[in-house]
Structure formats: structure tokens, C-alpha cells
N, C-alpha and C positions, 0 to 999 in steps of 0.2 A: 544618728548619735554614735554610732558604732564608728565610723570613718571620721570624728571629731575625737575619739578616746583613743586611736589608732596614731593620730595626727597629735594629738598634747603630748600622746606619750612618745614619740619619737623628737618633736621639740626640746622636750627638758631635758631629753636624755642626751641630745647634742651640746644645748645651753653648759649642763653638768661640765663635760668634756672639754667645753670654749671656755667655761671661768676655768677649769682645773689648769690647761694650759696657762693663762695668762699668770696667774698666781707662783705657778712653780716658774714660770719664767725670768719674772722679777725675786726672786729666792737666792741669797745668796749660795755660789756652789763650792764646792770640797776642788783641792787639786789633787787629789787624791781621788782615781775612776770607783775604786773599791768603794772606799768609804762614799762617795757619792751613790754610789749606786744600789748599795745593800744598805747602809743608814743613813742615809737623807744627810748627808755630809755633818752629821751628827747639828742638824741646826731647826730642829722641833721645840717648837713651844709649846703650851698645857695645853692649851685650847684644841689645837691640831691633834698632839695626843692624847689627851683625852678621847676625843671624836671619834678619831680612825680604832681605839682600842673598842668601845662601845659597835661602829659599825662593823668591824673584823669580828665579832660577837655575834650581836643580833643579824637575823638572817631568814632567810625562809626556813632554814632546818630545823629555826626557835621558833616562829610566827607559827609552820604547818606541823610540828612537830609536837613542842609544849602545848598547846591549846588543843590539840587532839590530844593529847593524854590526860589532859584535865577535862575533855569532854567525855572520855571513853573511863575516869576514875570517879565518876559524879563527883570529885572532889576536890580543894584548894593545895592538894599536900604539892601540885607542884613549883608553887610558887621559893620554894628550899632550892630551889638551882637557878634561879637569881638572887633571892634574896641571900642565901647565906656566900654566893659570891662575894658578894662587899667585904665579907670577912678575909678572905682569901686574897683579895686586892690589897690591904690592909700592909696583909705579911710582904705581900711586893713591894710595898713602896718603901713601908720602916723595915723591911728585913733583905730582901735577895738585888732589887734594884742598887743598894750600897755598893755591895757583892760586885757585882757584873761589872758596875761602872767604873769603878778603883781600879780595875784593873784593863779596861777598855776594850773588853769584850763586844765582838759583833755577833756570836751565837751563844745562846746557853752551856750549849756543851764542851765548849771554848773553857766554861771554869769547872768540869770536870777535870781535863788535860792538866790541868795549873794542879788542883785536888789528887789526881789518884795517876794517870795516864794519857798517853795517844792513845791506844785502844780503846780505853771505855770511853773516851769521846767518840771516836767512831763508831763505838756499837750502840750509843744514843743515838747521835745522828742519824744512823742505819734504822732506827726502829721509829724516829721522826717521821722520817719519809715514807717510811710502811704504813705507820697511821693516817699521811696526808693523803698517797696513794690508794690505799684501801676503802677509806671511809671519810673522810674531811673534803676531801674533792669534790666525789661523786656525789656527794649525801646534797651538799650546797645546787650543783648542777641538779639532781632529780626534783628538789622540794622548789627550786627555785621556778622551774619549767612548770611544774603540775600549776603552781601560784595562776601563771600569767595566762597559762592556758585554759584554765578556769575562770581569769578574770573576765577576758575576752570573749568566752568560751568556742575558743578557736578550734577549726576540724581538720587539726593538723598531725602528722605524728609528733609525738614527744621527742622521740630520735634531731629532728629539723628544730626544735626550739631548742635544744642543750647542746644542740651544735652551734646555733645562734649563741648564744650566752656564751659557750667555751672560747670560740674564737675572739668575743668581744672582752674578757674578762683578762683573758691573755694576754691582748693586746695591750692594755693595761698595764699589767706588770712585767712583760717581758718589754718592752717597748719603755715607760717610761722609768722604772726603779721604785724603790719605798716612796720616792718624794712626790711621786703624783700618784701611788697607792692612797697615801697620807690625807694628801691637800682632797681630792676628790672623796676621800672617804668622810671628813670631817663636811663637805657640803652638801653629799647625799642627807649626812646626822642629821643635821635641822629638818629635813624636808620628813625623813623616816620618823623624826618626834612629832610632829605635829599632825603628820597623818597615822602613824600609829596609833596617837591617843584619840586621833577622829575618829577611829573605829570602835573601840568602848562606847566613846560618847555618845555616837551616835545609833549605839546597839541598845543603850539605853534607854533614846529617846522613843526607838521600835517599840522594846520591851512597856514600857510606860505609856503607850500609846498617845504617843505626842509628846510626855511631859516628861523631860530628864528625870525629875524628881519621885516622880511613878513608879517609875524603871529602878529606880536605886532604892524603892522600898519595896518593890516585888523583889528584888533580888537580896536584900536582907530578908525580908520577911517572908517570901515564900520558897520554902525547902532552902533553910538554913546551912543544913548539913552538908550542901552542896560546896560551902566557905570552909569546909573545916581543914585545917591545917595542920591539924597533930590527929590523925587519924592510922587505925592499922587497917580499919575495913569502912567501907561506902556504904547508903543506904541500902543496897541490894547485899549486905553480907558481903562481899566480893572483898580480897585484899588488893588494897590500892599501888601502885606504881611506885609510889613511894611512902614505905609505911613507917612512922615516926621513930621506932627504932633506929631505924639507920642513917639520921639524921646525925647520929652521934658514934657513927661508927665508918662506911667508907666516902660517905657524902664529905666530909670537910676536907678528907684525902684527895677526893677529884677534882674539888676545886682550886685546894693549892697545886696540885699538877697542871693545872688549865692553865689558871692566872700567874704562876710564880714562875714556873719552868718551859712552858711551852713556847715554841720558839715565834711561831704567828702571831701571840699575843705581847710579850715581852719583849722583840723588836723593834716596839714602836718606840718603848720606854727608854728602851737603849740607845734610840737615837737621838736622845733628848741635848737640850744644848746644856744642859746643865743637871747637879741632882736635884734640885729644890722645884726643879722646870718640869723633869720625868717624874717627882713625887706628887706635884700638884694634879700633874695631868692624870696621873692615874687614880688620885684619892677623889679628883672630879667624877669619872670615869665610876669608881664604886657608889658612888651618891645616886647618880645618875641610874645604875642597878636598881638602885630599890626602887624605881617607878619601873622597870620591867617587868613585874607584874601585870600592872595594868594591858601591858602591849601582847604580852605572850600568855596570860592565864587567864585574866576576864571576861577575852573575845568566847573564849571554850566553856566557862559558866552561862553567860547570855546565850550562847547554842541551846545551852542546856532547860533553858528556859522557852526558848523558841524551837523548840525539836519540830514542834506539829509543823511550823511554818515554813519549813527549811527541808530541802533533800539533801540527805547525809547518806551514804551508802558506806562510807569508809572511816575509820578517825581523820587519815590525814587530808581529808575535804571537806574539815570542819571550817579553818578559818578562810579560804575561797570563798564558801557558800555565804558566812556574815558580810564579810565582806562585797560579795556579791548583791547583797539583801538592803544593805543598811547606806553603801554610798549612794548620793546623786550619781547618775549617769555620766553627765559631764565633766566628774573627778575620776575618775575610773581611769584615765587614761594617765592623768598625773600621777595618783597614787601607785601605778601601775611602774613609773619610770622610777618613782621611789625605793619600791620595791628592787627595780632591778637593781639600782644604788646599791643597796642592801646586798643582794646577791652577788654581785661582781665585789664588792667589799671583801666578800666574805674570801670568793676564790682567786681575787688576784692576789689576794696578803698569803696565802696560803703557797700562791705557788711562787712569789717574793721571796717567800721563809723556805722553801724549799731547795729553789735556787740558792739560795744564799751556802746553806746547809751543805750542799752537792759539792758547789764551788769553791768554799773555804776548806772543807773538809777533806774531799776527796780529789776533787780538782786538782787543788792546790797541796794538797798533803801527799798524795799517791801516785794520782796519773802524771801528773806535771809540774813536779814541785820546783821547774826554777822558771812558771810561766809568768809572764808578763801579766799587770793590773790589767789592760787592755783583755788578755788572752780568757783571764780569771770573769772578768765581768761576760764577755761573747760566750763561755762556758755556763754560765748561769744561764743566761737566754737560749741555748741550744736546750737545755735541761728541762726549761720551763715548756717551751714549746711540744716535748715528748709529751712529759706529765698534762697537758691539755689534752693533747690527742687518746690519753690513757684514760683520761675523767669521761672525755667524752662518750667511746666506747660502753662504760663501766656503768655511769648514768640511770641509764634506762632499764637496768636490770636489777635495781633497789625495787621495781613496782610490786615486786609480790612482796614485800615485806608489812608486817604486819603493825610496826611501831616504828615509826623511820628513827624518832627521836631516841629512844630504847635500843636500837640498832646501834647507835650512835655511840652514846657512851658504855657500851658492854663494851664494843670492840676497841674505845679506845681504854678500857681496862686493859688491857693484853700487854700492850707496851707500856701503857700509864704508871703500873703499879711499881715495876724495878726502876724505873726513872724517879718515883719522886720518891722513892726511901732512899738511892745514891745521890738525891740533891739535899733533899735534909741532912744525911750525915756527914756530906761533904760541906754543910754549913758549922752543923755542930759541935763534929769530933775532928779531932784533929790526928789520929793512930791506928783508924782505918784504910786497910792495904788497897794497893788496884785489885787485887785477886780476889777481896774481899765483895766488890763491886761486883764483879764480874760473877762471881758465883752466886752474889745474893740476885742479879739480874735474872740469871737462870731458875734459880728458885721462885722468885715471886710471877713469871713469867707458866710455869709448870703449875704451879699451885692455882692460880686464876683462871687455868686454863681448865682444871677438875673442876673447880666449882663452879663454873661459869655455864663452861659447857658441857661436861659429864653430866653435871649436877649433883646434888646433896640430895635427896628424897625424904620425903613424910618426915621434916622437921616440925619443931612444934612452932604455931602459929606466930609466935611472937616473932619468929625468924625468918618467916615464909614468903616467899613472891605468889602472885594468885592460881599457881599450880601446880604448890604447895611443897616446891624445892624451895633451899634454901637462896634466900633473894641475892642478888648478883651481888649489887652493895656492901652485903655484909660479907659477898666472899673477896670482895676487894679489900677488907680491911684486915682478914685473915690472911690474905695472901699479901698485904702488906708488914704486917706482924713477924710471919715466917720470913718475909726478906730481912728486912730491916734487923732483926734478930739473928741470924746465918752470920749479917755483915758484923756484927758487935761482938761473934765469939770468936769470930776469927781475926779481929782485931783485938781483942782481950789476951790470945796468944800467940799471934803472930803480929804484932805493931810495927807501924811505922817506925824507920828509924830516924836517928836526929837530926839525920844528914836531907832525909827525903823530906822531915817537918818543917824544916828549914827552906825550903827552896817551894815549900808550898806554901807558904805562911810569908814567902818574900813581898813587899811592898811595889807594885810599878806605880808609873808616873800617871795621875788617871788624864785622859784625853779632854776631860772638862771640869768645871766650878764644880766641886765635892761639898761645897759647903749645902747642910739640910736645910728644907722648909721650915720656918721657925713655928709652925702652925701645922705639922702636921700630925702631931699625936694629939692634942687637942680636936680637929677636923676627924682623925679615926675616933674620936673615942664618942663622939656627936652622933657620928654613922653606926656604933654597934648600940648606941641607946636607939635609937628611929628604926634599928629592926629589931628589938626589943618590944618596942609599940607597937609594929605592925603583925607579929605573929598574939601579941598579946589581946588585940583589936580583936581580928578574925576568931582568935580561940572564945574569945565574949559572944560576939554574935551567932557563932554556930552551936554556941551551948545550949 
């Protein structure tokens, strides 16, 4: 049974690879190497982006990550980093996606340059590539490995499967560009929904002892508290990972960072053939979110349930072990290819957006500012292939970490927090200086950096992570406060002048149909009622 889960899973994963080919093949192309190469010759419909923005998301670092945290917090609280993404998708589509496109941007930080400076666009870009380098790479390559080496439970080193995955993920994006990032990410999607939600489902019918229906009333009805969703502290007293305070403090910050400004996710959007095409695709894409619960927090309650039955020695070998537990044998090796779907998703977009980043930016802006489209695109592929070989390396040495997922986003605080107060302001205001940027970067960067990692001590509870400094969260929201505020006084006395408002504020020609989705503030406003229900639902039942 083992050499038939070996064998499906190398199947689908060629199948994957054979339809991805054929599809981008028949694709109309860009005569334009650039724009073919780093936006899919700007010729994405919803569907595609939608897809590829959901699997550039979900990942093993969400599957092994999220679901050990809601294994290891007995509690639902973290269901707030999917669900209140929608919201944050939301403002991309009716707010920053307009932005970008108007002006036919191929990076984010492309409409800082327009907004404030060169500089602060390269010192974005620069801190892009730090967070993908550092922690977005490696974090996908370690969680992605531990997955399948658990599935299989292979007696291999870890070192040999993230070298596996590096080289093949790479291939991927250095070799075919966004548009077979795209098209294979959106085929993996279908295969990732249906066995992702195999895995609840089927966790269920464990729990229930045969009967779905069992299972979904042992898990309402026995140890309630496990659902709860606005929680500071878990049944054992302990404060939770995510305590409801700061649900309204730096949590909506991270996600508009994620989803509005980063450049891995927002790429996709931008390559849309139109804006009513990139609004759809993304406001599908937030819908879509709110059943990521089910896929990344469920599987970690149902553990929680099943602890006796299950060997768990660590958080993040909670969702392996259900996994392990709850499929037939003879899936194992599909879900298996799924997953890797998922995983190479996650790392080719990343090192796509990276490349892109290098190449427009620096490439093209510094080292060789009058090279050839040909030269620009070979530069992005040299770039990418380092950065694989650096993931690889880097990979394997996440395993002493204690919360991969919590790893995760603290680090990408660091950079996160001066990026999204100079994209907010450079949405809002129009008479803040580049120097303004630049020094408020520094600040919120310094400041995130004390409370994160100095730490704040013996605050009072309400503020507290569970070792009883002040919770990182709330120092992202502090350390965005003090940016964002730095930026606002020095633009109060030292403003733009009319000449620089003017040339920032100037109109270009956009590259596509500017005209909106006639449906899509109606469709957002559908999406923040349905996660109204669903925190409202859980708060019922765990009371």
C-alpha cells in the first residue's frame, strides 16, 4: 500500500505539470518578455486569480502551522487569520487594486516611487526580499517537508526532501514565469479544496465513531470551550495565541499588509486582464477564506478531541498525525501530491515575486539600467535560482522552533509594519514628504523591534501573550501608531510642494479596462455579514 501511495503521488504530480503545460500553452502571449514573464502578459481571468491567490496563501506553513496553534491554545481564537482576512481582501479590491492598475504597475512598490520616491521604493523592495529570504521561503520549504515526511513516514533526512521540493518548486517559477505559477496553482486549488475538507470530514466521522453526525455533536457538545473565539485565556487558564484584544488592534494591520501590499499576493491581481476581472478574482478569493477554517483550524480541535488516539509529541505534528489517522491508505498518496501543489504554490509565487522585485528594481534601476527585456527577465532567473539554493540551506534549521506559524508572522512584523503605514499614507495623504517615509520606516522598524523582541514585561493581563510580556500584536499596532504618526508631523511641517503633488497625483494611461465590477460592493458587503455569523455562531456555542 505504501508503493501504491508512492506511485499516485508521483502520478498526479506529473498529470499537475502535463495539464499546467498544455493550458499555458494555448494562452494568449505578451510581446512584451517583461510583462510576459512577471505578469502573465497581463491576461488573468478571476477564476485563475482567484485560485492562484488562495493557493499562494494556503500552504503547509497554514495546514502545520494554524492547527497546531489551535491544538496547543485549546481554543478557536485562531480562526481571526482567515476569517478576518476577507476584510483585508475587501480593501484590495475596492481600494489599492484601483491604485496599482491606473497606473500599470508590475510591483507594489512601483506606486510608492510615483507617491514619495526611487529610494523608498527600493528600501521596500529591500525589506520584501528580506522577509521572503528570511522567513516566507524557508518557513514553506520546512513545514512543507515535515508534511510529507510524516505522511509517508519516510526515514529520510529532512535536508533530502527540501531539497526535493526546492529544486522542483523552482523549476516552476524560474523556468515557466507567473503564467504557469498561475495556471498550476489554480489546478492544484480544486484538488487542495476537496481534500482539505476531506480531512474535517473525515476527522469527524473518527470522532463520531462512524457517524459524521456523532462527531459534530461530540465536538459542539463536549468541551465547548475548545470553539471559543473571543477568548483571552483557555480552559487551563493559559493566555491564548491569539487573545481578543488584539483582534482590534494589530491583527487587521497584518492583514491589510498581507493582502493589500505584498507583493506575492497582489501580483496576481495585477496581472489581471482587466479591473472588474482582478476585483472579481480577488473578492472570490475572500469568500473562499471563510471556509479556511474548516481546512486549517478544525483539523486542530478534532486532535483535540482525539489526543488519546493520536501521537503528538510537538504542535507542529498535529495535522500530519489526523491526517495520518483519518485517510484511507490508498489516498494518501493523492492528498500527498496535493499538498505538495500547495507547497510549491506557495514557494514558486514567492520566488516569482521576488524575482520580479530584484529585476525591476535593482536590475533594472541600478546595476543595468539600459539592459535589454531579454537581459531583465535572465536576471530575474539567475536571482531566483540563488534564493532557492538559500531556502534550501535555511529550511531545515526552523526545526527547533517552537511555533513555526508564530515564527511566522512576528518576523514578518519587522518589515510589515513601516510598509503598511507608507502604503496607507501614500493612499490617503497627499503632503507627505519621501523623508517622511523614510524616517517613519525607521521608526516603526526600531520600535517593533523593542517590543517584539526586548519585550514589554508584567503587563496587565489584558495586554499579555502567555508569558506575560506584552503580546507581539499589540506591539505591532504601537509600532504602527508611532510610524505612521512620525510620518504625519513631518508632513504637517514640512509638506509636499505643489510641484511634487502634482507629478504624483498625475494620471497614466492604465494598461487595461478600468471600468469596476458593477457588483462588487454589494458581494463585499454579503462577505462582512457571513463573518459576522460565523464568529457570532461559535461565540453561541461555546458559551
Amino acid at each position: 500500500m505504501f508503493s501504491f501511495s508512492i506511485l499516485s503521488f508521483i502520478l498526479s504530480t506529473v498529470c499537475v505539470m502535463a495539464l499546467t503545460y498544455v493550458i499555458v500553452s494555448k494562452m494568449k502571449k505578451s510581446n512584451s518578455p517583461v510583462e510576459e514573464y512577471f505578469t502573465a502578459g497581463r491576461s488573468l481571468s478571476w477564476p485563475i486569480i482567484g485560485g492562484s491567490l488562495l493557493l499562494t496563501n494556503i500552504s503547509t506553513e497554514q495546514l502545520v502551522g494554524l492547527n497546531g496553534d489551535v491544538f496547543g491554545d485549546k481554543a478557536l481564537v485562531g480562526i481571526a487569520w482567515e476569517v478576518l482576512a476577507a476584510f483585508a481582501m475587501i480593501a484590495t479590491a475596492l481600494i489599492f487594486l484601483p491604485k496599482y492598475l491606473a497606473s500599470g504597475f508590475t510591483t507594489t512598490p512601483a506606486f510608492l516611487e510615483k507617491r514619495f520616491d526611487k529610494t523608498t521604493r527600493s528600501i521596500v523592495s529591500g525589506l520584501f526580499l528580506f522577509g521572503y529570504v528570511s522567513v516566507l521561503l524557508p518557513v514553506v520549504l520546512y513545514t512543507g517537508s515535515l508534511v510529507l515526511k510524516g505522511m509517508f513516514s519516510l526515514d529520510v533526512s529532512l535536508y533530502i526532501i527540501v531539497l526535493i521540493i526546492g529544486l522542483l518548486g523552482g523549476g516552476y517559477a524560474i523556468i515557466g514565469g507567473l503564467k504557469t505559477v498561475a495556471v498550476s496553482d489554480t489546478i492544484n486549488g480544486v484538488g487542495l479544496l476537496i481534500g482539505g475538507l476531506a480531512v474535517p470530514i473525515l476527522g469527524l466521522v473518527e470522532l463520531g465513531d462512524g457517524s459524521f453526525f456523532i462527531g459534530i455533536d461530540k465536538l459542539l457538545n463536549d468541551q465547548p470551550k475548545f470553539l471559543s473565539v473571543f477568548a483571552q485565556t483557555n480552559i487551563d487558564h493559559k493566555i491564548v495565541s491569539v487573545p481578543w484584544p488584539t483582534l482590534f488592534t494589530g491583527m487587521m494591520f497584518i492583514q491589510v499588509f498581507y493582502w493589500s501590499t505584498n507583493q506575492v499576493i497582489v501580483q496576481r491581481a495585477m496581472a489581471a486582464k482587466s479591473l472588474a476581472e482582478g476585483q472579481k478574482g480577488v473578492l472570490f478569493a475572500s469568500f473562499m477564506k471563510l471556509l479556511g477554517p474548516v481546512m486549517l483550524c478544525l483539523p486542530g480541535i478534532i486532535a483535540l478531541h482525539m489526543e488519546d488516539a493520536i501521537n503528538i509529541s510537538t504542535q507542529d505534528q498535529v495535522y500530519g498525525s489526523i491526517v495520518r489517522n483519518v485517510l484511507p491508505s490508498w489516498s494518501v498518496g493523492l492528498f500527498a501530491a496535493v499538498l505538495l501543489g500547495s507547497i510549491l504554490s506557495s514557494f514558486n509565487s514567492a520566488l516569482n515575486s521576488a524575482s520580479t522585485l530584484f529585476s525591476l528594481q535593482f536590475y533594472k534601476g541600478y546595476i543595468k539600467k539600459a539592459a535589454t527585456p531579454e537581459e531583465i527577465v535572465l536576471s530575474g532567473k539567475y536571482f531566483g535560482m540563488a534564493l532557492s539554493i538559500i531556502s534550501i540551506l535555511v529550511a531545515p534549521q526552523l526545526a527547533n522552533m517552537e511555533s513555526i506559524f508564530t515564527y511566522l508572522q512576528k518576523i514578518n512584523g519587522l518589515y510589515s509594519v513601516p510598509i503598511i503605514g507608507i502604503f496607507i499614507l501614500g493612499i490617503t495623504t497627499k503632503k507627505v514628504p519621501a523623508v517622511a517615509a523614510k524616517i517613519g520606516m525607521v521608526i516603526g522598524i526600531v520600535v517593533y523591534a523593542y517590543f517584539s523582541f526586548i519585550n514589554v514585561k508584567n503587563v496587565p493581563e489584558f495586554f499579555a501573550d502567555s508569558s506575560g510580556n506584552l503580546h507581539w500584536l499589540h506591539g505591532y499596532f504601537i509600532s504602527f501608531i508611532f510610524s505612521v504618526s512620525s510620518m504625519l508631523v513631518i508632513g504637517h511641517f514640512f509638506p509636499k510642494s505643489k510641484k511634487e503633488i502634482d507629478f504624483s497625483e498625475k494620471k497614466e494611461s492604465a494598461p487595461v479596462d478600468m471600468n469596476p465590477w458593477e457588483y462588487a460592493r454589494a458581494f463585499s458587503f454579503g462577505i462582512v455579514l457571513i463573518t459576522i455569523c460565523i464568529y457570532s455562531f461559535f461565540t453561541y456555542v461555546s458559551s
